[in-house]
SETOR-892257 format. One record per residue (C-alpha): residue number from 1; residue in one letter; x, y, z. Coordinates in Angstrom, 2 decimals, padded with zeros to 5 digits. Example, Ala and Ser with C-alpha at 12.3 -4.5 7.8 and 13.67 -1.06 7.14 Angstrom:
<lumdrens>
   i aa      c1      c2      c3
   1  A  012.30 -004.50  007.80
   2  S  013.67 -001.06  007.14
</lumdrens>
This chain:
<lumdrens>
   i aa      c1      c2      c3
   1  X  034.50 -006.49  050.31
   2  X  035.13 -004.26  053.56
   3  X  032.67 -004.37  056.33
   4  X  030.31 -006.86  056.97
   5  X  030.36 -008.75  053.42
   6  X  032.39 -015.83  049.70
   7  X  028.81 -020.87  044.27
   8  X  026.45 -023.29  043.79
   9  X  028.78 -026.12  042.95
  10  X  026.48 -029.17  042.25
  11  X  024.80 -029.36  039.30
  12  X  025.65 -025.72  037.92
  13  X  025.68 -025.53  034.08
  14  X  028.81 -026.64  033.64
  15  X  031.74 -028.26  035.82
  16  X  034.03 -025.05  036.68
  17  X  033.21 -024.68  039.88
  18  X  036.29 -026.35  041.62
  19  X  038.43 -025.14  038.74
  20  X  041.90 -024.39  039.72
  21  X  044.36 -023.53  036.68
  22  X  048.02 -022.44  036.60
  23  X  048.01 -021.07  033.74
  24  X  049.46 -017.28  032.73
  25  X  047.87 -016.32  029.35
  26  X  048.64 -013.28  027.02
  27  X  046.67 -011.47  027.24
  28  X  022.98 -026.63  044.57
  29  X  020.94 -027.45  041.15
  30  X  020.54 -026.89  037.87
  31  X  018.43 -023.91  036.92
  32  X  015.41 -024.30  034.53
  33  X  015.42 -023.16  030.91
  34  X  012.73 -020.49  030.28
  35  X  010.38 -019.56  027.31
  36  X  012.09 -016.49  025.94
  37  X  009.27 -013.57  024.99
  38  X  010.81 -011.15  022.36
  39  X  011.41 -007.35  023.83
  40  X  014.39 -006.34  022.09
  41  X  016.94 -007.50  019.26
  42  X  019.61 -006.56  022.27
  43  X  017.93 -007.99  025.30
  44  X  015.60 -010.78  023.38
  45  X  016.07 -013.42  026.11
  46  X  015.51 -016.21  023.31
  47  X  018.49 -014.33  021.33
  48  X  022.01 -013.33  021.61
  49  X  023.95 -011.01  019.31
  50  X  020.94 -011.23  016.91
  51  X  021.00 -015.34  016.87
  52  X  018.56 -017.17  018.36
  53  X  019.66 -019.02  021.51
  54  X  020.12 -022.83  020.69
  55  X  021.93 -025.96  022.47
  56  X  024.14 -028.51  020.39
  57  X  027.45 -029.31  019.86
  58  X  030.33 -027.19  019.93
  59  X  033.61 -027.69  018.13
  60  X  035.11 -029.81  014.71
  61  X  032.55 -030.19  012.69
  62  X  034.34 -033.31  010.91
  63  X  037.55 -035.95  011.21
  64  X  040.67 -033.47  012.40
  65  X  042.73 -032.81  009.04
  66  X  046.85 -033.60  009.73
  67  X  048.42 -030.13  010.87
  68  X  049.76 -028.05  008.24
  69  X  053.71 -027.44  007.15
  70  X  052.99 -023.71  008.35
  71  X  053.13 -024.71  012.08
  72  X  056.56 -024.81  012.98
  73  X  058.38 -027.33  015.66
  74  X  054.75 -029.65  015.25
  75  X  053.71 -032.89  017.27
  76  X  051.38 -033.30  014.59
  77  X  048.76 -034.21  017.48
  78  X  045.30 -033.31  018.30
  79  X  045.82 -030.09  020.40
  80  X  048.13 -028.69  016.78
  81  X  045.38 -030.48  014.64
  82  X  042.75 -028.27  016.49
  83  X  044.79 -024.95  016.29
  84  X  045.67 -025.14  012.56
  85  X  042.10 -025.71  012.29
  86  X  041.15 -022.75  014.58
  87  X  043.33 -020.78  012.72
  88  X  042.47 -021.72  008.93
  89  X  038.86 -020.96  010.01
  90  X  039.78 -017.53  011.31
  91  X  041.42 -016.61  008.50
  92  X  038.90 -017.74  006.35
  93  X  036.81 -015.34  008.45
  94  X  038.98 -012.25  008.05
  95  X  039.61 -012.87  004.49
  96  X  035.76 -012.27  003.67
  97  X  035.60 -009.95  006.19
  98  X  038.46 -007.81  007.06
  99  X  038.37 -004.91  004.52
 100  X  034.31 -004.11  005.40
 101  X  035.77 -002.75  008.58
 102  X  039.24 -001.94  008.95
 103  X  041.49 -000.18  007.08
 104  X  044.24 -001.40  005.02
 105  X  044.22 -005.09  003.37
 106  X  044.17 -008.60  005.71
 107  X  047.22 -010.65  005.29
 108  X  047.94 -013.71  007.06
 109  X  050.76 -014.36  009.98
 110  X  053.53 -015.12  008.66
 111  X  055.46 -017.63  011.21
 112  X  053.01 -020.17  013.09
 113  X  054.79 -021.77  016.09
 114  X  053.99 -024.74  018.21
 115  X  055.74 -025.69  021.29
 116  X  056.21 -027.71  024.49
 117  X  056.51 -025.42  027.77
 118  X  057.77 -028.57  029.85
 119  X  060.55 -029.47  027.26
 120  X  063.74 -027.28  028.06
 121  X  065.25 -027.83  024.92
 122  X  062.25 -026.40  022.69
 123  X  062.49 -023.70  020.18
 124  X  063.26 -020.10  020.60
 125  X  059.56 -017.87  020.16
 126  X  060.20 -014.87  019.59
 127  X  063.41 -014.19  020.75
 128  X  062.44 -015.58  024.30
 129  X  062.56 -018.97  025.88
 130  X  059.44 -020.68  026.38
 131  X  060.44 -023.13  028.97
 132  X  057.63 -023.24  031.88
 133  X  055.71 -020.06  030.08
 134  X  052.69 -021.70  028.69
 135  X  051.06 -019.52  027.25
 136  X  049.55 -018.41  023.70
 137  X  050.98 -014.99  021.96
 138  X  051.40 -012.81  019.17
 139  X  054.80 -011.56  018.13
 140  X  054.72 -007.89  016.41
 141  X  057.82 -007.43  015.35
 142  X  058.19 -011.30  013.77
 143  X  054.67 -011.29  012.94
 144  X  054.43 -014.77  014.95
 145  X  051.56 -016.83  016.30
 146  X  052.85 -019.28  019.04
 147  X  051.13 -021.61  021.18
 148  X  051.61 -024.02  024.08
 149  X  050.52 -027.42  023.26
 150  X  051.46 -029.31  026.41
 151  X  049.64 -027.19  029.02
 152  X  047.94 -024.31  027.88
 153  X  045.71 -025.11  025.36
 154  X  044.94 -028.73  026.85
 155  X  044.13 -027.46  029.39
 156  X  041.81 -024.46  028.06
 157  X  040.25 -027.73  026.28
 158  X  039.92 -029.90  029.11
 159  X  037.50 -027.45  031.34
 160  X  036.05 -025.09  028.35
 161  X  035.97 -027.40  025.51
 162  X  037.49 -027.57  022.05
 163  X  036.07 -023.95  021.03
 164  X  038.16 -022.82  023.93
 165  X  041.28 -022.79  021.37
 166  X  039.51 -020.71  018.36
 167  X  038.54 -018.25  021.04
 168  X  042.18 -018.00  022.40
 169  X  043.64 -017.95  019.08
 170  X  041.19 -016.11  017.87
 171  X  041.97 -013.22  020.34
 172  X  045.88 -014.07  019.30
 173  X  044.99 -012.72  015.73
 174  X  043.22 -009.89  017.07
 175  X  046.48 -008.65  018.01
 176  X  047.86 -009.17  014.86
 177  X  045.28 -007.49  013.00
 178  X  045.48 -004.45  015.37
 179  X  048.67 -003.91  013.45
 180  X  047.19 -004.72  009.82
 181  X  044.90 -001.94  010.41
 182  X  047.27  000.78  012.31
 183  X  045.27  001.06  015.52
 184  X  047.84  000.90  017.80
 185  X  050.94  002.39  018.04
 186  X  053.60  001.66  020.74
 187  X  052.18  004.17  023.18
 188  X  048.71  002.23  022.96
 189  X  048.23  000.59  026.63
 190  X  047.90 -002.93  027.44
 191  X  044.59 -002.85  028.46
 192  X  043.32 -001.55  025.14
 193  X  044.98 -003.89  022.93
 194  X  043.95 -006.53  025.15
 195  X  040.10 -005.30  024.95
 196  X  040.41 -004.71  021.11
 197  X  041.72 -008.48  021.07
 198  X  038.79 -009.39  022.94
 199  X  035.85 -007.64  021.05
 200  X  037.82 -009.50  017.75
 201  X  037.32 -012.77  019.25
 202  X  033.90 -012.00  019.15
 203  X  033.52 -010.95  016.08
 204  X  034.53 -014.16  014.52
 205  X  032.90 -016.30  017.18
 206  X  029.21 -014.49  016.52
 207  X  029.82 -015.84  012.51
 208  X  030.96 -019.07  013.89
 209  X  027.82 -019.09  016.26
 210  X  025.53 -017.94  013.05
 211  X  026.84 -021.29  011.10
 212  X  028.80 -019.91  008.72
 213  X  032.32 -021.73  008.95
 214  X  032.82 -025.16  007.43
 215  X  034.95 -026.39  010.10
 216  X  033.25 -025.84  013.64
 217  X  030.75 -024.65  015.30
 218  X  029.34 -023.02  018.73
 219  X  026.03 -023.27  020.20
 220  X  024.89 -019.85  021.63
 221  X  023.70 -021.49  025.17
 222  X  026.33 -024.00  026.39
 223  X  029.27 -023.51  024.16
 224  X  029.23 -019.95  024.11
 225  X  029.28 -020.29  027.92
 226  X  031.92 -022.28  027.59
 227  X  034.21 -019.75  025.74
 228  X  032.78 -016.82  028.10
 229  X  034.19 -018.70  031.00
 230  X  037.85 -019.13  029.63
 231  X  037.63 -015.70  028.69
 232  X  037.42 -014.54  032.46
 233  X  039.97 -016.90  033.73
 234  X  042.10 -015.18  031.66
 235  X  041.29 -011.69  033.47
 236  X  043.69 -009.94  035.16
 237  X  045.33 -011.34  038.18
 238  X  044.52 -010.20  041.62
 239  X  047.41 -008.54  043.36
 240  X  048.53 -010.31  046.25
 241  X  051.44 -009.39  048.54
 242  X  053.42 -012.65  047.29
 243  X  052.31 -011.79  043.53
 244  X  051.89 -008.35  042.90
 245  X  050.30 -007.09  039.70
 246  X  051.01 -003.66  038.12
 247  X  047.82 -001.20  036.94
 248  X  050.02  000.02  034.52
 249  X  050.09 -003.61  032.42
 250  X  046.39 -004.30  033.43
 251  X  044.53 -006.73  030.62
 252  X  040.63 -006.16  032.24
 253  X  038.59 -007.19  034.60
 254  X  035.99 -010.08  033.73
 255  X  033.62 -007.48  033.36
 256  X  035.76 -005.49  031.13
 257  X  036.36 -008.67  029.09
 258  X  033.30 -010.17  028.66
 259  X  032.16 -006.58  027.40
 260  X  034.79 -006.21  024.74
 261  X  033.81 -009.71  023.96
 262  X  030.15 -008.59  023.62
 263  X  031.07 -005.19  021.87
 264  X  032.11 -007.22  018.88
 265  X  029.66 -010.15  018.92
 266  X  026.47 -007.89  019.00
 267  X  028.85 -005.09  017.04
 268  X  031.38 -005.97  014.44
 269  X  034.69 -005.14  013.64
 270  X  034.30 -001.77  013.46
 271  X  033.15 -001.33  016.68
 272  X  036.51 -002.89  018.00
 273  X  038.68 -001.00  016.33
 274  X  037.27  002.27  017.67
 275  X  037.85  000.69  021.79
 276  X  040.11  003.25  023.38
 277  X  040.74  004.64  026.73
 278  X  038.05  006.72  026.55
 279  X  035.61  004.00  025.06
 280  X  036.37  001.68  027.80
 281  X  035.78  004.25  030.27
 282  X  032.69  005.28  028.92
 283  X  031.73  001.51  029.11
 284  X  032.56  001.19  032.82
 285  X  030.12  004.11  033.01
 286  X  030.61  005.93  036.24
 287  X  031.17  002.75  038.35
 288  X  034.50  003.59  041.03
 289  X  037.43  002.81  039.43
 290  X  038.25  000.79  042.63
 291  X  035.62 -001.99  041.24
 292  X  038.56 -002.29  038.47
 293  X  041.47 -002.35  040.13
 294  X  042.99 -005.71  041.13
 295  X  044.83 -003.96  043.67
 296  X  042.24 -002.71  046.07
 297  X  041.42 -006.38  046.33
 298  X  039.80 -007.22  050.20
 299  X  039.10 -010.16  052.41
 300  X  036.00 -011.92  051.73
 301  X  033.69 -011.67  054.11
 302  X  032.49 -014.75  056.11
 303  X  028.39 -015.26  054.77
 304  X  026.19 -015.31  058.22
 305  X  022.76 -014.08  059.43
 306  X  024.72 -010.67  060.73
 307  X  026.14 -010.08  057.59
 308  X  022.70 -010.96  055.45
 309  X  020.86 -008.52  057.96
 310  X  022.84 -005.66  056.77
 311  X  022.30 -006.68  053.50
 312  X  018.75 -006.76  053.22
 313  X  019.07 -002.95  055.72
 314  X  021.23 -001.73  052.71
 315  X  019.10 -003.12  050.06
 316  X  015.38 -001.46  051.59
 317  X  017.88  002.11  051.33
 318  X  018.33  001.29  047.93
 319  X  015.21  000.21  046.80
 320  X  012.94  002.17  049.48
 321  X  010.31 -000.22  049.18
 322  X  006.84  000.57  051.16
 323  X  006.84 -002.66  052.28
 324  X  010.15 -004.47  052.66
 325  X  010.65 -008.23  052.55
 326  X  011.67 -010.36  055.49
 327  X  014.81 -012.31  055.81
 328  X  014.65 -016.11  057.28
 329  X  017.68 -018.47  057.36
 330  X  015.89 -021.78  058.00
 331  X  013.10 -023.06  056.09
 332  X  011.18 -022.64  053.03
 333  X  008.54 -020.95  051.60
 334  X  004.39 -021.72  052.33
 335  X  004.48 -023.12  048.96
 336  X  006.92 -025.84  049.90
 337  X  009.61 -023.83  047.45
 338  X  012.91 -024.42  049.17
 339  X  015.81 -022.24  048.54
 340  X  018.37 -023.62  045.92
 341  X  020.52 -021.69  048.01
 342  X  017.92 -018.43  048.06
 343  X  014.49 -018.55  047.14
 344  X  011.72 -015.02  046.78
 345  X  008.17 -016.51  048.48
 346  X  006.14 -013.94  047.07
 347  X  003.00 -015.26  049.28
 348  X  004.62 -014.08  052.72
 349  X  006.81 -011.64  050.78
 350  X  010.06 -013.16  052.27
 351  X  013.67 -013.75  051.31
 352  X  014.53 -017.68  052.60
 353  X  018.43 -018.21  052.64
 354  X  019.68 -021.95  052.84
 355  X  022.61 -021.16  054.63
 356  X  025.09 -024.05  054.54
 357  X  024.12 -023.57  050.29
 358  X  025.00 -019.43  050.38
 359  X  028.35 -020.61  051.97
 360  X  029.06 -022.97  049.51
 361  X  028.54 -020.65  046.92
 362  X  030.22 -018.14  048.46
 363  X  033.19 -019.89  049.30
 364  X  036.44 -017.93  047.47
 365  X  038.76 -019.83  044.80
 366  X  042.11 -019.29  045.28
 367  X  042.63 -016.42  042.49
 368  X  046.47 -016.47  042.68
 369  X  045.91 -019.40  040.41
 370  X  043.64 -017.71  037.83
 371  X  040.66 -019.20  038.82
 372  X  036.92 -018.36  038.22
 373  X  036.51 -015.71  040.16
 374  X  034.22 -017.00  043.01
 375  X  033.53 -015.18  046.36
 376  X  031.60 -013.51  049.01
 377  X  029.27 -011.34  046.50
 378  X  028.35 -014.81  044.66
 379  X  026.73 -015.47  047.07
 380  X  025.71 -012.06  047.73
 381  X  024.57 -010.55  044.61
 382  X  022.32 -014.19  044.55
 383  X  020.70 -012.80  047.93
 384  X  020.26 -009.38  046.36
 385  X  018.21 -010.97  043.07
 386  X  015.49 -012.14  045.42
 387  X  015.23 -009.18  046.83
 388  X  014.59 -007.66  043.24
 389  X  011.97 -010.03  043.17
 390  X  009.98 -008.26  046.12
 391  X  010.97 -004.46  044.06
 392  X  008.75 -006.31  041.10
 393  X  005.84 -007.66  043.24
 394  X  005.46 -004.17  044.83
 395  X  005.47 -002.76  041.08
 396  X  002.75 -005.69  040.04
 397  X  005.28 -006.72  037.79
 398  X  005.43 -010.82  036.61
 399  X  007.47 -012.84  038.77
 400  X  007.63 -016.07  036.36
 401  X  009.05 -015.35  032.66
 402  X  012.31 -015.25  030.81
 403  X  011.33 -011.21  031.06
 404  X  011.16 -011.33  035.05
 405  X  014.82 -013.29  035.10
 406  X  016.45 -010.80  033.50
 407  X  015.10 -007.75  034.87
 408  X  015.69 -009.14  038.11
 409  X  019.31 -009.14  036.86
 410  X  019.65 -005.67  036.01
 411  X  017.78 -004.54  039.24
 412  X  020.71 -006.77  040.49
 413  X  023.70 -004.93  038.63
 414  X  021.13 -001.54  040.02
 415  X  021.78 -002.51  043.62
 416  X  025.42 -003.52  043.15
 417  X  026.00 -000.05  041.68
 418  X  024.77  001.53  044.85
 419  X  026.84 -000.83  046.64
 420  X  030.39 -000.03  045.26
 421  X  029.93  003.41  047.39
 422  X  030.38  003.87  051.05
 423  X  026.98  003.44  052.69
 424  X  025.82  004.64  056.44
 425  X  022.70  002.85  057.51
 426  X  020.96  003.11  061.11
 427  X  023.08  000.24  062.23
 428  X  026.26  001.60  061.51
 429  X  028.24  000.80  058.08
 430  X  026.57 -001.09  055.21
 431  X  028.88 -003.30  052.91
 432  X  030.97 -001.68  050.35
 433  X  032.08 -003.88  046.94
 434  X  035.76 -003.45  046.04
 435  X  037.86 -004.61  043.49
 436  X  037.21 -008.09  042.42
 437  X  033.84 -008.04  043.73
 438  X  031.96 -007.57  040.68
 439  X  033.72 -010.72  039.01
 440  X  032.38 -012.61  041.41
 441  X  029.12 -011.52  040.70
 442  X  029.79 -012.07  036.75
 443  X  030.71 -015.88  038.01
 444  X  027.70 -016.39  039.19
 445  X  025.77 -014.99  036.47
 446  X  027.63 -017.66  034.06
 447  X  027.78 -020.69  036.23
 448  X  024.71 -021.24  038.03
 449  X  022.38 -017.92  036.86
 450  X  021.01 -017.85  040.18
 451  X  021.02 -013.79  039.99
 452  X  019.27 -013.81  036.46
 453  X  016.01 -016.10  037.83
 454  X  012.65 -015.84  038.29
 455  X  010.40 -016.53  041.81
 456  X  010.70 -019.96  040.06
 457  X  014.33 -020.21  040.07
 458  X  014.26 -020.37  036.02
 459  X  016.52 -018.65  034.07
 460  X  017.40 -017.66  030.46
 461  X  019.99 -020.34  028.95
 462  X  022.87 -017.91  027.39
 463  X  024.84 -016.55  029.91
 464  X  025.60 -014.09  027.52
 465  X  022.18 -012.89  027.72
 466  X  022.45 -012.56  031.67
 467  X  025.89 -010.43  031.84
 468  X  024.14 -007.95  029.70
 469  X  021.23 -007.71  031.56
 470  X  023.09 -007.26  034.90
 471  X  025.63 -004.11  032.80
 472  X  022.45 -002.92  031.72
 473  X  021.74 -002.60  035.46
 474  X  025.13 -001.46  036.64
 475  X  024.99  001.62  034.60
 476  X  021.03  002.32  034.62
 477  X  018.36  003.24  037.04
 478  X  015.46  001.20  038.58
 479  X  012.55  002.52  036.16
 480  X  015.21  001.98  033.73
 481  X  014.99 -002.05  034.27
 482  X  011.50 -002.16  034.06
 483  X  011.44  000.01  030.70
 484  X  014.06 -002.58  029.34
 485  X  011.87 -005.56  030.40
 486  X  008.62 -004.59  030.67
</lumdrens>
């Protein structure tokens, strides 16, 4: 982020905060579960994609069966024993499934392949050695499936769980059934076969979520969280001078991914097969194209009290509010609420920052190495959800429900909007997001929910639930959020 303008690590909802991964693929405390209060099927904060948010376990649902004589080059061991599983279950899923949607008739891939990326005398995959590539892929021409079982998917496993491989492979068969049904050609871009693969995935993970397979299963709050998370690690890599990365082969922002991901959970197959160029642009809405290109990546900003005093300037031009909130870096509120690392006192109308805690969660991962994408507007976009919290108290809105979380989350995505242009305020320029910012603000969203609270610091258990509510924001209007959530 240019200007002035780096998460919560302890006791987030899941462990992924200090996660570092090497892997190239194809393609503060613990928040408070909230009451959800029906408003919508869409933005039901008990709900996602129609199912009702739940907890439980995620993955086998029984004993691991022995792997099958389709995979090719086997170890027989538990990371093959969970793919052929992963993959029986998705094509069980397309079987039922496939001709509702899409065109043409479902057949399964032909060649499965296992294989070890640190063993230089492995098999051929597709043509290509697969010596220090792991990675998992679909072949078109071979009509192959081939995955890594020494690094990739064990490792996918080790900090996203065991669904972590059905949602990779899962997105693997996307690809091939982009070619079952004829809606690509060789002149169709990366990043819309990628985003088709995505919104695939999550069509078979919302009937895996619903209970329908045999074999495993996925709870809508953790697990799916879980999946989201891999799912953005394996966005696009940031262009660095040492690693440059080419628009031209871009795979999607987190953003864009998670959204494919949600097109087909909430919409079916259907819905997939008609993502296009035009489809995804209409999805990024009329945010700057310089939010989605890893190229016009900037320094993160170091988080002080100058930096959170334009802020909370920038934010009263946004919002316009007749009385804006203060800012305080030391403290807590006259209700003994300390910040967790931000709190919203709604009794002196005030914004208290713990600022060791915003640096924390600001601090930036080092994204050469794919991982979550953690950064100055982590902490930021947390900042700018408590000022949300003053936009509702001047509208007499609730500050304490599952409703007030996530419409503080799209007046969130409202503000970040506003931010991605150039801003001049009366002490010179405000802070401008750039590309890679708005990952970083999708991070937090999944990891610690901060941005999707109430005055209470509770928030709605899917992280699913929260992206949507901050898009919702990101391509609506401030009376817009309240309509959503009223």
């Amino acid at each position: 982020m240019p200007q002035h303008r780096s998460a919560r690590t302890a006791g987030t909802l899941f462990a992924v905060a200090a996660l570092v991964l090497t892997l190239v693929g194809c393609s503060g405390g613990t928040p408070t579960v909230v009451a959800g209060h029906a408003i919508s099927m869409l933005y039901d904060p008990g709900r996602v994609g129609g199912l009702r948010t739940s907890e439980g376990p995620s993955g086998p649902r029984g004993e691991l069966p022995s792997s099958s004589p389709r995979v090719e080059n086997t170890d027989d061991g538990e990371i093959d024993r969970l793919s052929m599983l992963a993959v029986e279950d998705i094509e069980e899923f397309w079987t039922q499934h496939y001709t509702a949607s899409l065109p043409g008739h479902f057949r399964k891939v032909s060649t499965l392949i296992s294989y070890d990326s640190t063993d230089p005398d492995g098999p051929s995959v597709c043509g290509g050695d697969v010596y220090h590539l792991p990675n998992a892929m679909y072949c078109r021409r071979s009509n192959t499936m081939a995955w890594d079982r020494a690094k990739f998917l064990p490792t996918a496993r080790k900090y996203f769980g065991d669904m972590a491989i059905n949602g990779t492979l899962a997105h693997e068969y996307g690809h091939a059934l982009q070619n079952m049904a004829g809606i690509v050609n060789p002149l169709t871009s990366t990043l819309v076969r990628e985003q088709q693969a995505d919104c695939f995935a999550g069509v078979y993970l919302q009937w895996v979520a619903a209970g329908s397979s045999s074999r495993v299963q996925l709870s809508t709050g953790d697990g799916l969280n879980h999946v989201l998370a891999g799912l953005i690690v394996i966005r696009d890599p940031v262009s660095t001078p040492d690693n440059p990365v080419s628009i031209s082969d871009e795979h999607g922002t987190a953003l864009d991914r998670v959204g494919a991901f949600q097109t087909g959970f909430d919409g079916g197959a259907q819905m997939c097969a008609e993502i296009n160029t035009n489809e995804i642009n209409k999805r990024r809405g009329n945010l700057p194209r310089s939010l989605f290109n890893s190229e016009n990546l900037q320094s993160d900003l170091p988080i002080d009290e100058g930096v959170l005093t334009v802020l909370m300037e920038q934010l009263g031009q946004i919002f316009g509010l007749s009385r804006p909130p203060e800012l305080s870096t030391s403290g807590k509120c006259p209700s003994g609420h300390r910040p967790d690392p931000v709190a919203y006192c709604p009794e002196s109308n005030t914004v208290v920052v713990d600022l060791p805690g915003l640096q924390e969660m600001s601090a930036p991962t080092d994204q050469s190495t794919l991982g979550m994408p953690q950064g100055d507007n982590t902490g930021l976009s947390a900042v700018t959800s408590r000022y949300a919290l003053a936009v509702q108290r001047e509208r007499e809105a609730d500050l304490e429900s599952a409703r007030a979380a996530l419409r503080t989350a799209c007046l969130t995505g409202v503000a970040q909007r506003r931010m991605a242009e150039p801003m001049t305020l009366s002490s010179g320029p405000g802070l401008t997001l750039a590309g890679g910012d708005l990952d970083e603000a999708v991070t937090g969203l999944l990891m610690n929910g901060v941005a999707a609270s109430d005055a209470n610091d509770d928030t709605v258990p899917a992280g699913f639930t929260r992206i949507l509510a901050f898009r919702s924001g990101l391509h609506g209007d401030i009376d817009g959020c309240f309509e959503r959530f009223p």
